[in-house]
N, C-alpha and C positions, 0 to 999 in steps of 0.2 A: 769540510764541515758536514756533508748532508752524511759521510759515512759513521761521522759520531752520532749521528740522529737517527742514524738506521741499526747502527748499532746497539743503541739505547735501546729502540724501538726491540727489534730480536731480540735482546735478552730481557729484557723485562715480560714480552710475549710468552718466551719458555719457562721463564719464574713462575707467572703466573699460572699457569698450565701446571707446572710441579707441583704450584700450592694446591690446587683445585683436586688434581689428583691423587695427592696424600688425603688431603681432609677426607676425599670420598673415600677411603681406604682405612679411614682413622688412625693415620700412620705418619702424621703432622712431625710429633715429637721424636719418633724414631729417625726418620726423614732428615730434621735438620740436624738434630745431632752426629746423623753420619755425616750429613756437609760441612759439619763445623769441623772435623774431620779431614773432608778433605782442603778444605781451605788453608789447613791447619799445615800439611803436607806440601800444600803448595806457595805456604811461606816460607817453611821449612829446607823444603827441597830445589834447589835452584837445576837440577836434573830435570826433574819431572815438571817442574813451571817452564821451562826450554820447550822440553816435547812439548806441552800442550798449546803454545803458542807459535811453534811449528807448525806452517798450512803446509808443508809438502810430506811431511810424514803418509806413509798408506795408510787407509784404513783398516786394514788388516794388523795392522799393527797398533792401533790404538785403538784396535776392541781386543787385542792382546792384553795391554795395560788395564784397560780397564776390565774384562776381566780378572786378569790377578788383584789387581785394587779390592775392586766388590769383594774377593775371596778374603781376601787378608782382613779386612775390615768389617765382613759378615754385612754386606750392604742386604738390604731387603732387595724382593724383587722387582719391587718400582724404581726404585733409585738405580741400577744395575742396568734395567730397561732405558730409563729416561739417557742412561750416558751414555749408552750404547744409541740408541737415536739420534744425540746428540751428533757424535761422531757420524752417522751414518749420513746425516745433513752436511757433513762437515763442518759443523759450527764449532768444535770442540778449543777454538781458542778463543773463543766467546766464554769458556765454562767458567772460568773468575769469575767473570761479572755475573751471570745466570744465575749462579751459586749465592753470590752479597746477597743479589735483591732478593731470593727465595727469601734468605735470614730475615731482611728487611721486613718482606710482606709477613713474613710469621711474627714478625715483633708488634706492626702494624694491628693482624688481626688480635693481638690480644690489649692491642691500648696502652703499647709501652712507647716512649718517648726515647730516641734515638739522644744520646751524649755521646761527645770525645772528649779525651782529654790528654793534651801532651804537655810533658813535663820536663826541663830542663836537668832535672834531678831524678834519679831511681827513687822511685817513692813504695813505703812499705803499703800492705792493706791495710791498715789504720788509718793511715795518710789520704787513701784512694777511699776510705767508705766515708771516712769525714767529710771530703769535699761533694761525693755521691750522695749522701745526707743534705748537705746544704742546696745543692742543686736540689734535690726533691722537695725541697718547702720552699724551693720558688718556684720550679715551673711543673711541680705533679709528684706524687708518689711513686708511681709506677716508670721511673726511668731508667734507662739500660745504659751504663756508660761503657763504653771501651775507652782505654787507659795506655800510653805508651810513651817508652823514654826515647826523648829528641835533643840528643846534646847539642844541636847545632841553635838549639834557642840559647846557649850562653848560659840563661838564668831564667827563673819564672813559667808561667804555665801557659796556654792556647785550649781555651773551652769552649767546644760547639754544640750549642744545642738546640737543633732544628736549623733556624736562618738565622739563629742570634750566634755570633763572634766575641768572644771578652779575649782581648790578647793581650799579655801582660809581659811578654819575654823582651828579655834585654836585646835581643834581635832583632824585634820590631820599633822598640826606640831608638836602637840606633839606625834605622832606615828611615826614619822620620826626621833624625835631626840631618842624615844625611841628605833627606830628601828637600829642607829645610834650605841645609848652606847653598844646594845648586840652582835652588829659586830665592836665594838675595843676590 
């Protein structure tokens, strides 16, 4: 338990550091959009999400990668620095999460409100702004959804936004009515 709390703690520590550090650089929006990048890469890539969750890897070899990374991707020199540090702590299988919260705290500073939304069905952008629309005349204008298809809900949708839950999927009623017959 305390390694999830310390984990937490570390990478929210170097998020917030990266934030502090782009802002002073005015380099906020170049910043996260190379991380969106790499996060991008390491859903993508089940290779390179291995390496980096690898703590026995050298470090000579994962200032390797991520120099080629930086190069490939034209990382600025902060972002480049910060991963190369990163690695140099050995934190570098921390950099998932490092990475979120950066997004987080940049969504944060600018007063957007955090959505999910998972859906039983492939749904078109019509489908995903309508409902991103109706969310926003309840809980704000300025909200950010992410959106993803989860065939294992059967049917129906699962919307998070903030600490509010509306779960509609045929998967959660049937664990209710499941949960139902083995407490009569």
């Amino acid at each position: 338990m305390s390694d999830n709390k310390t984990s937490f703690s570390t990478s929210n520590s170097y998020s917030q550091a990266l934030f502090e550090l782009a802002f002073e650089n005015n380099s906020i929006i170049d910043v996260e959009n190379q991380i969106l990048a790499i996060l991008e890469l390491i859903s993508k890539s089940s290779d390179f999400k291995d390496f980096i969750k690898d703590p026995t890897n050298k470090i000579e070899d994962q200032l390797k990668v991520i120099e080629i990374i930086s190069d490939q991707f034209k990382f600025n020199e902060l972002l480049k620095n910060f991963l190369s540090f990163i690695v140099s702590k050995r934190r570098l299988f921390y950099v998932e999460k490092i990475l979120k919260d950066f997004i987080v705290i940049c969504s944060n500073s600018r007063g957007e409100i955090q959505a999910e939304l998972s859906a039983a069905k492939n749904l078109n952008e019509g489908e995903i702004n309508k409902i991103k629309d109706e969310l926003a005349s309840n809980f704000g204008s300025n909200l950010k959804l992410s959106y993803k298809h989860d065939s294992s809900l059967i049917g129906g949708l699962i919307i998070k936004v903030g600490s509010t839950m509306i779960d509609t999927s045929i998967k959660n009623k049937l664990q209710q009515i499941e949960k139902k017959m083995i407490e009569a």
